[in-house]
C-alpha positions in Angstrom: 12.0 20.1 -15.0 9.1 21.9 -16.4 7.4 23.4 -13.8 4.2 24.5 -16.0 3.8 21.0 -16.7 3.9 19.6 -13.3 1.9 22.5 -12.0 -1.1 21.4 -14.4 -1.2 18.1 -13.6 -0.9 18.5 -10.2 -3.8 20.5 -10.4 -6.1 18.0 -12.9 -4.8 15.5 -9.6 -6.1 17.6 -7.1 -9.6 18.8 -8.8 -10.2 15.6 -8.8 -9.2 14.4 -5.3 -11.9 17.5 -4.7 -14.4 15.2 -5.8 -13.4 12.1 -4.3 -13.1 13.8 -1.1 -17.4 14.5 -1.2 -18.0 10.9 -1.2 -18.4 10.9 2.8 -20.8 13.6 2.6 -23.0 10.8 1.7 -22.4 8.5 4.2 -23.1 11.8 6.4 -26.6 12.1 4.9 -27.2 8.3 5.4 -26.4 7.8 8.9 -27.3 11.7 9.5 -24.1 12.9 10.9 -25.1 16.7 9.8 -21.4 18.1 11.8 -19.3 15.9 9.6 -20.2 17.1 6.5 -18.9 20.4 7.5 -15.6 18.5 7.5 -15.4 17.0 4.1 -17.2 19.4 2.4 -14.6 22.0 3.4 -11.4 19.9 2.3 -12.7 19.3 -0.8 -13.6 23.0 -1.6 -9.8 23.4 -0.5 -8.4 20.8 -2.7 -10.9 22.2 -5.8 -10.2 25.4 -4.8 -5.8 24.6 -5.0 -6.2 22.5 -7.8 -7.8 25.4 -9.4 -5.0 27.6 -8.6 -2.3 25.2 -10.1 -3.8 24.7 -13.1 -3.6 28.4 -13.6 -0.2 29.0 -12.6 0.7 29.4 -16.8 -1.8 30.5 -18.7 -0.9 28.7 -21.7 -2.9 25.7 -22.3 -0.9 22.6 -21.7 -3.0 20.0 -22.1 -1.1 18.6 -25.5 1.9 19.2 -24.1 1.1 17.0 -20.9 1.5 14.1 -23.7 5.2 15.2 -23.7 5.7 14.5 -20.1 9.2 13.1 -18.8 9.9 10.6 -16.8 11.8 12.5 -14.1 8.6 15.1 -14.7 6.3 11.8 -13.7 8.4 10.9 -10.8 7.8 14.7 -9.1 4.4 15.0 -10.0 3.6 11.3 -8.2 5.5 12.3 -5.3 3.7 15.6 -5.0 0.2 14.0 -5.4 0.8 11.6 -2.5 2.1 14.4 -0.6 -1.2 16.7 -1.2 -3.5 13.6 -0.9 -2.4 12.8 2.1 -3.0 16.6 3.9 -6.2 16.8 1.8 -7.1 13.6 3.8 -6.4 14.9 7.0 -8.4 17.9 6.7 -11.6 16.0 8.1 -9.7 14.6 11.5 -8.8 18.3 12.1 -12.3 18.8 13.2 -12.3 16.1 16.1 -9.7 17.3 18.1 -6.7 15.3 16.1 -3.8 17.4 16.3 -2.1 18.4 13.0 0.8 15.5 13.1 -1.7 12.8 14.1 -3.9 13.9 11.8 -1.5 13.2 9.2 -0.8 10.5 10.3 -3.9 8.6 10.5 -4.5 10.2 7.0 -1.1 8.7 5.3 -1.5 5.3 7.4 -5.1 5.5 5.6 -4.0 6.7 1.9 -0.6 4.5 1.8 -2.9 1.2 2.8 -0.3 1.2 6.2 -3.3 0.4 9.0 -1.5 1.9 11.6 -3.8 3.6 13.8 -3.7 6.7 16.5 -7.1 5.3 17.8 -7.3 5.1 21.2 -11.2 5.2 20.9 -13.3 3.5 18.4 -16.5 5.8 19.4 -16.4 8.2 16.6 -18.9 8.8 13.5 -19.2 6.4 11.2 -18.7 8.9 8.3 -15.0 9.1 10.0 -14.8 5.3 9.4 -15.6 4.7 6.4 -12.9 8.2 5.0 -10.5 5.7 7.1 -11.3 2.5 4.6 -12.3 4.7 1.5 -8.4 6.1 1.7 -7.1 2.7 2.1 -9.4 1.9 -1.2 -8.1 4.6 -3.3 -4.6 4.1 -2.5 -4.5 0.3 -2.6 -4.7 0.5 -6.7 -2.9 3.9 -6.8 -4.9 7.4 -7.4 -2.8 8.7 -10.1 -3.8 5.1 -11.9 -7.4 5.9 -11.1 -6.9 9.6 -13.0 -4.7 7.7 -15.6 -7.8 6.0 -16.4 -10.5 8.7 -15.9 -9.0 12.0 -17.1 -8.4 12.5 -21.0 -5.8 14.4 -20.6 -3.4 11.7 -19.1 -4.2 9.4 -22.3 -1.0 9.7 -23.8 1.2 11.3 -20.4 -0.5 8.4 -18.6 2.1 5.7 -19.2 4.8 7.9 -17.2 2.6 8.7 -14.9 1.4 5.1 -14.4 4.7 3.8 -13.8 5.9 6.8 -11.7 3.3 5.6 -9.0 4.4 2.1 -9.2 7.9 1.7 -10.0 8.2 -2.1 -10.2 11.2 -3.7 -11.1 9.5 -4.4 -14.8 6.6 -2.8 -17.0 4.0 -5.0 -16.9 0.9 -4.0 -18.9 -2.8 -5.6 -19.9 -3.0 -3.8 -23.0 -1.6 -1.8 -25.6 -2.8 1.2 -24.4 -2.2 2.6 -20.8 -4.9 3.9 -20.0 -6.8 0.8 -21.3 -4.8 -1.2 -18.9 -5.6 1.5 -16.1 -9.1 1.1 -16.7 -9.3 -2.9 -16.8 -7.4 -2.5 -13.6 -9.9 -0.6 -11.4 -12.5 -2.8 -13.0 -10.9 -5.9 -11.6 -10.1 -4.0 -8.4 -13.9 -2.4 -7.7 -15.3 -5.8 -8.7 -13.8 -7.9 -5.9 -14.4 -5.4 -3.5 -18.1 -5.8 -4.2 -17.5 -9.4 -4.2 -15.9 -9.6 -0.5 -18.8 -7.4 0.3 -21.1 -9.9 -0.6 -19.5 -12.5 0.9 -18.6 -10.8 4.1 -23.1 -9.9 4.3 -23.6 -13.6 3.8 -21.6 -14.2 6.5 -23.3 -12.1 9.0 -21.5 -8.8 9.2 -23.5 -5.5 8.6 -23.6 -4.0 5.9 -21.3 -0.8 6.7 -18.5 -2.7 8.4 -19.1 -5.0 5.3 -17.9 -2.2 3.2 -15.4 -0.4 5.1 -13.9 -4.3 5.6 -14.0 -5.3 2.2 -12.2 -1.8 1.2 -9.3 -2.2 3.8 -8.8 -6.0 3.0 -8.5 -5.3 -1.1 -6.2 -2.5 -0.8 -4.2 -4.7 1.4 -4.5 -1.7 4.0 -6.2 -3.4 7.5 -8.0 -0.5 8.8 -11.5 -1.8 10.3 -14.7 -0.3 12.4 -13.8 -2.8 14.7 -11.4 -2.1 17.7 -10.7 -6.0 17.9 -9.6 -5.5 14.2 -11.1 -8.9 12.1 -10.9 -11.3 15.4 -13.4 -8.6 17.1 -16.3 -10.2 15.2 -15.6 -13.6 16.6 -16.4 -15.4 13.4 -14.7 -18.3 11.6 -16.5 -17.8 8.1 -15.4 -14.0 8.2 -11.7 -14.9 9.2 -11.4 -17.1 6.3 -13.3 -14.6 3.6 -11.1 -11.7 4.3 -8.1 -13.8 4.1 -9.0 -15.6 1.1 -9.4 -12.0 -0.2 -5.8 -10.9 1.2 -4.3 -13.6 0.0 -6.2 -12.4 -4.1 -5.1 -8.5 -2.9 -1.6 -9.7 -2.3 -1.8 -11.4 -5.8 -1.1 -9.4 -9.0 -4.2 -7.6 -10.5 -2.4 -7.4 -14.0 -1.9 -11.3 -13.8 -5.8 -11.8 -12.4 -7.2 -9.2 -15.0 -5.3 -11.6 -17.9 -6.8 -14.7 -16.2 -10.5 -13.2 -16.2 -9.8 -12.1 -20.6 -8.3 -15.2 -21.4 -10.6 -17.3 -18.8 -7.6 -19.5 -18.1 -6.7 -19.6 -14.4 -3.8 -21.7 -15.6 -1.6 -18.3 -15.8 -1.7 -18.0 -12.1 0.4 -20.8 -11.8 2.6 -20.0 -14.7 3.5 -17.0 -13.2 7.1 -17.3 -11.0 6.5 -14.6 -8.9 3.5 -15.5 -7.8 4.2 -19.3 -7.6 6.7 -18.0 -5.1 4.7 -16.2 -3.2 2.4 -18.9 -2.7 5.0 -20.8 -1.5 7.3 -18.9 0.9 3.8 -18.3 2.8 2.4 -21.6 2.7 6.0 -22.4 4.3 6.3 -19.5 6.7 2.9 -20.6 7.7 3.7 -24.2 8.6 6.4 -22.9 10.5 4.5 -20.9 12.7 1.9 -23.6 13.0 4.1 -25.9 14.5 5.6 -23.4 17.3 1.9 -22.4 17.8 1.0 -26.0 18.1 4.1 -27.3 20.6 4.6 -23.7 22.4 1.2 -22.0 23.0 -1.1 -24.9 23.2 -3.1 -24.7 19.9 -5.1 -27.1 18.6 -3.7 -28.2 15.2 -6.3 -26.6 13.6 -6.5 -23.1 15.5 -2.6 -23.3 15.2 -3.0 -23.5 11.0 -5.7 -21.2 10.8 -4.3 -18.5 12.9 -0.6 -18.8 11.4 -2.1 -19.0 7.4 -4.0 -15.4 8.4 -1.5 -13.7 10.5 1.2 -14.6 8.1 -0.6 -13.3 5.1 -1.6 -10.3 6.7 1.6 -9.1 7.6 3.6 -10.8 3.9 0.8 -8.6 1.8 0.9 -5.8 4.3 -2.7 -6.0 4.8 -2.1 -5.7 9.0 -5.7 -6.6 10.3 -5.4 -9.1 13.1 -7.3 -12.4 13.6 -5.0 -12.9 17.0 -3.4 -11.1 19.4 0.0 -12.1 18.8 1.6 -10.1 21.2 0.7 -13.4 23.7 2.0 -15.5 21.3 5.7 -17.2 22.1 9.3 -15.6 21.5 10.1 -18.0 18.6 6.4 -17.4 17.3 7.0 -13.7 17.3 10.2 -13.9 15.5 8.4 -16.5 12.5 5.9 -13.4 12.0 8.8 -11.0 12.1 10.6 -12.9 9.4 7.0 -12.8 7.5 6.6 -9.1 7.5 10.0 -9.2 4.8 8.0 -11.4 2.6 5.9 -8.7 0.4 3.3 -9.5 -2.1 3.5 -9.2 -5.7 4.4 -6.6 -8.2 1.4 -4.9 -9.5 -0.8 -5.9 -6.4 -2.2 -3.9 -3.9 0.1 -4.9 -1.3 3.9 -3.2 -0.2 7.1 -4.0 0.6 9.7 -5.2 -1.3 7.9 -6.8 -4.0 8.3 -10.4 -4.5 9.6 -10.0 -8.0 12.8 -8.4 -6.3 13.3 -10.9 -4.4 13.7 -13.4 -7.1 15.9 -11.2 -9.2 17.9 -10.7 -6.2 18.0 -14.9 -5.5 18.9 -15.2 -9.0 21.5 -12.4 -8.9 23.2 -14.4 -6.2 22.9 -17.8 -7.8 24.7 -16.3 -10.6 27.6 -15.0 -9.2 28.4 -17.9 -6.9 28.2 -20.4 -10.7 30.9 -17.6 -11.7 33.2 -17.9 -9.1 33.6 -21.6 -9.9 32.9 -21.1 -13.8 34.5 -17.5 -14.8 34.1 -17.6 -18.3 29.9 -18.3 -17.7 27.4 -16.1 -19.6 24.7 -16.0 -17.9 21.7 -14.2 -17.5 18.2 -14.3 -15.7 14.5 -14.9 -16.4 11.6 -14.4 -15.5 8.9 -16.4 -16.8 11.1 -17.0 -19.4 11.8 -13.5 -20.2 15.3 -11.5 -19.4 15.6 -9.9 -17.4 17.3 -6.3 -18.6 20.7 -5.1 -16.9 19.2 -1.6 -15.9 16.7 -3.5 -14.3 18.9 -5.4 -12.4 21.3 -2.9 -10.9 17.7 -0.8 -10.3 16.7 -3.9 -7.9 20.3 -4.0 -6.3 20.1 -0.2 -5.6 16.5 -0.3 -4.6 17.5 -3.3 -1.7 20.4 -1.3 -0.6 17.9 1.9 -0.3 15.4 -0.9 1.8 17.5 -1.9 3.8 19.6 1.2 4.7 16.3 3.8 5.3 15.2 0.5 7.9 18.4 0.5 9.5 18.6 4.4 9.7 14.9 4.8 11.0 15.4 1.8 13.6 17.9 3.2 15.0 16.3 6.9 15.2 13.0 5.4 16.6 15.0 2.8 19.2 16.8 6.1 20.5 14.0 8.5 20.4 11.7 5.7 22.0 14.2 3.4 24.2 12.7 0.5 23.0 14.5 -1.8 20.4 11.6 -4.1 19.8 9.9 -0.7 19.2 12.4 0.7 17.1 13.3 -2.2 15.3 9.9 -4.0 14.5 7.9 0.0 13.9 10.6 0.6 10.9 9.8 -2.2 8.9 5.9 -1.8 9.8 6.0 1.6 8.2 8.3 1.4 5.6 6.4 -2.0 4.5 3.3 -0.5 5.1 2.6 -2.9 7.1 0.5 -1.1 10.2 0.9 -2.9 13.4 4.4 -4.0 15.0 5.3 -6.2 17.9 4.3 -4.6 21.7 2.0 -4.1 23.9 1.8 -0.4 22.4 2.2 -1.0 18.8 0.8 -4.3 18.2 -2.2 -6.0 16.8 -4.4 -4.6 19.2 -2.4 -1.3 20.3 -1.9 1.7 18.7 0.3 4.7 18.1 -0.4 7.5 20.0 1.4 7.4 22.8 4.8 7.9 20.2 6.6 11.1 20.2 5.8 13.6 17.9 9.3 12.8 15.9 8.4 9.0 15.6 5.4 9.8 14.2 7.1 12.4 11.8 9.6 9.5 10.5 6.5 7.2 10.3 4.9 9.2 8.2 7.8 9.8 6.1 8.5 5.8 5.8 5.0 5.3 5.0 5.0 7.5 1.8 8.8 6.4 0.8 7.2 3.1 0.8 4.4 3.3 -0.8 6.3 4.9 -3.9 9.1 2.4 -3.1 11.9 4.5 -2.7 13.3 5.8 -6.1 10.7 8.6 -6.6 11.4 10.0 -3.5 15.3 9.2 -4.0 15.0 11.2 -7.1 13.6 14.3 -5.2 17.1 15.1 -3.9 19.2 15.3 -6.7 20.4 18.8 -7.4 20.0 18.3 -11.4 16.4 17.2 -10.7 15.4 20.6 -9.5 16.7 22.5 -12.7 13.7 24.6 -13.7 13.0 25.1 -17.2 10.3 26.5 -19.4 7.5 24.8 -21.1 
């Protein structure tokens, strides 16, 4: 590990989170909120002012040799990014009373697209709700892919770094050159948030909870201005924009930025992933229909429309609510529980497992159960007709056991620390999914978290990160040879 080398980066990272973080100051001017620009305006002078500092650490210019960046380099330098995003980020809630943890908190709910909230009140400036959606914006497509696609000196260094941030089970790019593919992705991603923008001021919603809306919904994050969440504004057309937009954010961006160069929306369909995604919620969905319909007295069609949204929010790990589902039936409840396993696609803007682990994982199984009665069988697995490598494979089995053994572990922690196994339980998954809300009257769709202990909220925080770098980066962190410091 080169510590010069991460240093610098960490620095170009941070110089330009600087900038990002002025962005408010506007809104401040606009709505003229003069004491919140105090706020931004001093964490980004702090994050200009560190990533300044870093980038001087060595002397010796090491901008070429940023080209020659490792992969375990990548892996420390994403971590680290997320890590300093997400204190930059709470900087601003420092100056309205938050207290350091829940300031982090609502800062890494907002940056890892989680949703969960330490609200309690709604009554604060508007500049502080639109930093809410604008960090669910950034970190919906990735910030190290936006600086991959912006900052020269990643051109080359940007494909380790790219892939650091998102470490799907395959490398899945739009064109030859990363930061090509970087670019036509925030393209695709900026120009459907302008589009649900549109759609959502058509409909009738202002024009600034149109924005902050539109941002939460395609980053798959579920922050809102609205206390109610998406139900709050009492409108069918708005219901069904934002989740025909969850339903696009939950949907690969590489896939829909092929489908808008070739013009063939064909290659939705001839995707596998996402023909199972489609599926399993379309399913899921009926499911929940029917025990809305027979056990809580829907009408066929409330009992469609209020599964297909509630469903897809909490598959793509979007989290805004249409319902209060906390009133909604035990066998309900456990339906949407199921749901919140589901995940979105690789390369999208949702979390979770991913659903292209799910069908290695389906395959994996298949496999060895056609071996046990056929030992002698070669056999391999695909992927839109592709094979799928070994490494990749035992990558996906690890990464599952990881999943599934941090959720155990932080369900049990919470469960004891809170005395609440629906708490415990349905919290872990909501955090390490970045999903947001849980199941509760505390923590559900229209609760929030800060009535937790201080400890919860640590390990919510920590979930929240792990799983918005799914696992292995962080994994990676604790490895003795990984902290071997060498020279540049």
């Amino acid at each position: 590990m080169r510590l010069n080398y991460i240093s610098k980066a960490l620095g170009l990272i941070l110089t330009d989170i600087g900038f990002v973080t002025f962005v408010p100051i506007l809104v401040a001017l606009y709505y003229q909120e003069w004491n919140c620009m105090l706020s931004f305006f001093a964490s980004g002078i702090f994050s200009l002012a560190f990533g300044d500092i870093l980038s001087k650490v060595d002397k010796k210019d090491t901008d070429d040799a940023l080209n020659d960046l490792k992969k375990s380099e990548a892996l420390i330098i994403a971590s680290l990014a997320w890590i300093l995003f997400g204190l930059i980020a709470s900087i601003p809630f420092l100056f309205y009373g938050f207290t350091p943890i829940d300031s982090l908190f609502e800062a890494v709910s907002g940056i890892t697209t989680t949703g969960a909230t330490i609200l309690t009140s709604f009554d604060i400036p508007k500049t502080l709700l639109f930093w809410r959606s604008f960090t669910q914006w950034l970190g919906g497509m990735g910030i190290i892919v936006l600086f991959v696609a912006i900052l020269p000196q990643f051109a080359v260094a940007g494909r380790q770094m790219f892939y650091a941030e998102s470490p799907g089970p395959t490398e899945e790019k739009v064109t030859p050159r990363i930061k090509n593919t970087a670019s036509a992705l925030w393209i695709v991603y900026a120009g459907l948030t302008f589009l649900c923008t549109l759609c959502l001021w058509i409909a009738g919603m202002n024009p600034f909870d149109c924005i902050c809306n539109a941002m939460s919904t395609l980053s798959a994050g579920g922050f809102s201005p609205n206390p109610e969440s998406i139900g709050g504004y009492h409108s069918t057309a708005i219901m069904y924009i934002i989740f025909i937009f969850m339903f696009i954010a939950g949907a690969s961006f590489v896939v829909q930025s092929k489908v808008l160069q070739k013009k063939d929306i064909r290659l939705f369909w001839k995707s596998e992933e996402f023909r199972l995604y489609t599926k399993i919620i379309l399913t899921i969905s009926l499911i929940l229909a029917f025990y809305l319909w027979s056990e809580n007295n829907f009408s066929v069609v409330h009992a469609i429309s209020a599964s297909l949204y509630q469903v897809l929010s909490l598959a793509t790990s979007t989290g805004s609510s249409s319902e209060n589902y906390h009133l909604w039936s035990l066998d309900a409840k456990l339906v949407l529980f199921i749901a919140m396993f589901v995940s979105s696609c690789s390369g999208s803007a949702g979390g979770g497992v991913k659903m292209s682990r799910w069908l290695i994982l389906w395959k994996y199984i298949k496999n060895e159960m056609y071996k046990i009665l056929h030992r002698n069988a070669v056999l391999s697995i695909k992927i839109d007709r592709v094979v799928v490598a070994p490494d990749v494979i035992k990558q996906t089995l690890f990464f599952m056991f990881c999943f599934v053994g941090i959720f155990a572990l932080t369900a049990l922690l919470i469960t004891i620390q809170e005395e609440d196994l629906v708490i415990g339980v349905t919290s872990a998954i909501a955090s390490l999914g970045d999903i947001g809300p849980a199941f509760g009257g505390i923590i559900g769709p229209m609760g929030n978290y800060s009535t937790l202990s201080e400890f919860t909220k640590i390990i919510f925080i920590s979930n929240m990160l792990i799983g918005r770098l799914e696992i292995i980066p962080f994994l990676v962190l604790l490895h003795k040879d990984f902290w071997t410091l060498k020279k540049g």
